[in-house]
N, C-alpha and C positions, 0 to 999 in steps of 0.2 A: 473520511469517516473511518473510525477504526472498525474492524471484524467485530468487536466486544459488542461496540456501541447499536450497529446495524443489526446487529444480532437480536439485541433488547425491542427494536424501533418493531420488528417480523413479529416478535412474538405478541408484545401490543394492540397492534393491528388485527392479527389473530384470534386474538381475545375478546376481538370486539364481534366478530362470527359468532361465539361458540352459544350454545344453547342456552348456557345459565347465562349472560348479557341479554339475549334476545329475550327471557323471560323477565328481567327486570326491568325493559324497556316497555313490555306488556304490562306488567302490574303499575309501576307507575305510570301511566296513560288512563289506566283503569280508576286510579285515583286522584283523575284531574290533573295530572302533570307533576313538574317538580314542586314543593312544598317550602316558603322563605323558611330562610335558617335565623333561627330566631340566638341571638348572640348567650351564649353562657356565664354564670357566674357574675349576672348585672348585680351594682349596688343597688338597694331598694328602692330609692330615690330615682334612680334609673329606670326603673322597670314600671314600663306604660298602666296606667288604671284604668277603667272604663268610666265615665263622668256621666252621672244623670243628666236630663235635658234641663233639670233646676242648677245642675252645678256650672251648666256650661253656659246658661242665663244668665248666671249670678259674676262669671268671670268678663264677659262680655260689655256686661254693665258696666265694671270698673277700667273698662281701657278707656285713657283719654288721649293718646298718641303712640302713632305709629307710624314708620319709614321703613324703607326696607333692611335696616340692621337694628333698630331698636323699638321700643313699644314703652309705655308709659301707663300707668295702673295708678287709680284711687283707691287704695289698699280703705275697705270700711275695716270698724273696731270689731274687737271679739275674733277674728281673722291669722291664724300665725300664720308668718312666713313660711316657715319650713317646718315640719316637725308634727306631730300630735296628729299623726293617721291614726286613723280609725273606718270601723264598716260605715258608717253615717257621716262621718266629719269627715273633709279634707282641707289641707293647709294654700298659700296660696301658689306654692310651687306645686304640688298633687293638680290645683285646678291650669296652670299653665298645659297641661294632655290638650288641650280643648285645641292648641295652637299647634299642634304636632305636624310634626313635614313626612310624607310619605315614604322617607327615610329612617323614620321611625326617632328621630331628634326632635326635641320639644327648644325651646325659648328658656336662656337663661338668668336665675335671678343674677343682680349685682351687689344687691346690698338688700341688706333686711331692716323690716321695722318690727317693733315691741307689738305685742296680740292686741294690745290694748290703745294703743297708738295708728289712728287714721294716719293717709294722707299718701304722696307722691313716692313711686319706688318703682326702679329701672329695672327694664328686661331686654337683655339681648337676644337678637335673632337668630346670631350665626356665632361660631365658634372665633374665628377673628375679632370681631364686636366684641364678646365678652373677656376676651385678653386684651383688648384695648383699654376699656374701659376699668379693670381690674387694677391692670398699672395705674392707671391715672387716680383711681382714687388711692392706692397706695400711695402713689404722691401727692395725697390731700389735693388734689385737684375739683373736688365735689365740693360744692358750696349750699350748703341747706340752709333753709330758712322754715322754722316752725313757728306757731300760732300753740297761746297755749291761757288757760284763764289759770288764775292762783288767788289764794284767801292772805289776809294781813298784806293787803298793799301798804301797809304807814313802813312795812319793813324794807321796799324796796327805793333805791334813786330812781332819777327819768330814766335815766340809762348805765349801764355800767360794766364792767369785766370780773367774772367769777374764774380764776386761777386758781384751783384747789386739788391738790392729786385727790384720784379714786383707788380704791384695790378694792379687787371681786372675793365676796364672802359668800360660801355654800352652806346653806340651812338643809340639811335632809334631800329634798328633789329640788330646793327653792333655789336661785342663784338672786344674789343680790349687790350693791356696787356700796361702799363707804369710803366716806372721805377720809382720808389719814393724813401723816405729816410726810411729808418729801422723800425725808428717811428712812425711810419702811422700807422691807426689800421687796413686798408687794407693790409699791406705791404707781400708780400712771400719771402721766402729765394728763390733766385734762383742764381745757380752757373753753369755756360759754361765752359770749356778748349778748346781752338782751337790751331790749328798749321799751319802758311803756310806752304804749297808743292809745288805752284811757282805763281810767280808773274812776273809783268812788270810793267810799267809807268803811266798803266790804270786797270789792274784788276789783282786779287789775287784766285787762288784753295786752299780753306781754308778746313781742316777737324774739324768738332766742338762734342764733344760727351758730351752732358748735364749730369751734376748731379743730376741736377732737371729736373722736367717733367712738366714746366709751360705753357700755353698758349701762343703759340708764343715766346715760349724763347730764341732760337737762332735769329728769326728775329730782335727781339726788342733790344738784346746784341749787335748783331752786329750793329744796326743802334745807338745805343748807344755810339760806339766807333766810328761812324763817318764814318762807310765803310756795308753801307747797302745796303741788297741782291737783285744783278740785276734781275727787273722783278716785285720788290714787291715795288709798288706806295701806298699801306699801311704805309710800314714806312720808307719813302724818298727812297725808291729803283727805278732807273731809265729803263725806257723801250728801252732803247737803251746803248750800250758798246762798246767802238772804233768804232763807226760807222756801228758798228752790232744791228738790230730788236732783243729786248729779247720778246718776245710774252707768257712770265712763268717764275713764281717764281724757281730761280737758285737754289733750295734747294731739297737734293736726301738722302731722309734714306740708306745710304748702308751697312751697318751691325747691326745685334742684335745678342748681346750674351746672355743667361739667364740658369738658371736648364730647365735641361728638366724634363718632370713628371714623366720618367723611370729612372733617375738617370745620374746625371755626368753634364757635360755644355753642351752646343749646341751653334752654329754660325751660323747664319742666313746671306747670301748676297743676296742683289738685282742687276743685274747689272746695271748699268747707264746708263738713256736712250740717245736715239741718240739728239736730240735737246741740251741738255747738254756737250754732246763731241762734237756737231758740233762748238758750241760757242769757246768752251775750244781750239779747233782748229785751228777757226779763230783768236784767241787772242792771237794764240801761246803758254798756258798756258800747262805747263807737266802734264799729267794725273797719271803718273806713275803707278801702280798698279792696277788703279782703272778703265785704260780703257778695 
């Protein structure tokens, strides 16, 4: 060891004696000991909330699976993903606090749904998990399946493929998705498969599982063909059906398939909420499987 270095090691040591150390060893003692150091400069999304005892009943309610890297959520309507804090409201990432680890990391989302759009939406536990699963759905490895009622069934086949690019169009705060032609320098690929599973003279239980994951895709597709989603006055969807109040967007995530981060597939259900079978009821419409 060099003279320099030993020299530095004496004085340290020294330092640890002298009055003002033994005084700061006094006051913090006095103060309950050392105080966690709470990390600086978090993103807002980052930074822990307090959850009322309603908020963290209400997140609670919506878990339908959990392993130790993932968790599985009935996202209900009226609900956003991320976004639109407020002192009253929180989104359904703000209510994710409730699952927080004493390391002060919460559970993260994977994918989002529409505010207005029930149904199945993935949460990671661990920081691994949620790079696992992030690639994978970047390589379209997520397989959803939605439940959704629509008005002018005479306009749709039993089943069929909607291939029609979208491009995102900003109204003021609104974001909204239109379809355009290929050659637009906006344009996305975006691809739907849907099937009827039953209809009548006024409305259709259509199942739609995207290829693509665009903004609005199934609404825009469907309203595209002419039979858009009761409920959503966004794009021609009417607030009434046979004679029935639709008070929500008719559209329900009920399956995801994807890898799981321990190996093998996984399938995710949400069941369908009651507003959704109540309609389907009143229209007569077979739920089959799905009630």
């Amino acid at each position: 060891m060099t003279p320099k270095k030993q020299d530095k090691i004496s004085r340290k040591k020294a330092s640890r004696h002298s009055p003002q150390h033994q005084a700061a060893i006094a006051r913090r003692e006095a103060g309950g000991g050392r105080k966690p150091q709470t990390p600086k400069n978090l993103k807002a999304i980052d930074r822990p909330i307090a959850l009322s005892e309603e908020a963290v009943a209400l997140i609670k309610s919506m878990l339908v699976y959990e392993d130790a890297e993932i968790m599985g959520f009935n996202k209900i309507y009226n609900l956003s993903s991320q976004g639109g804090r407020g002192p009253d409201f929180h989104n359904l990432d703000d209510l994710l606090w409730a699952f927080a680890k004493s390391n002060g990391k919460k559970p993260r989302l994977i994918h989002r749904l529409d505010r207005d759009t029930s149904g199945i939406i993935l949460v990671a536990k661990t920081k691994p998990a949620a790079s696992f699963l992030g690639k994978a759905m970047i390589a379209r490895q997520f397989h959803k399946t939605y439940l959704l009622v629509v008005s002018n069934p005479h306009n749709l086949k039993d089943r069929g493929v909607i291939d029609v690019p979208l491009r995102r169009e900003d109204i003021g705060r609104e974001a909204y998705s239109r379809v355009c032609e290929a050659d637009h320098p906006d344009a996305l690929e975006s691809r739907t498969h849907y099937e009827v599973i039953s209809c009548n003279s006024e409305a259709a239980l259509v199942v739609a599982k995207p290829y693509t994951g665009r903004m609005h895709q199934i609404r825009v597709h469907m309203a595209h063909l002419g039979c858009p989603i009761a409920g959503d006055p966004r794009y021609g969807g009417a607030l009434s059906l046979g004679g029935r109040s639709v008070k929500r967007l008719m559209l329900h995530a009920a399956q995801l398939e994807f890898p799981h981060p321990a190996g093998g597939k996984k399938m995710l259900s949400a069941p369908v909420h009651e507003d959704i079978i109540g309609l389907c009821a009143d229209l007569e419409l077979d739920m089959g499987i799905y009630t």
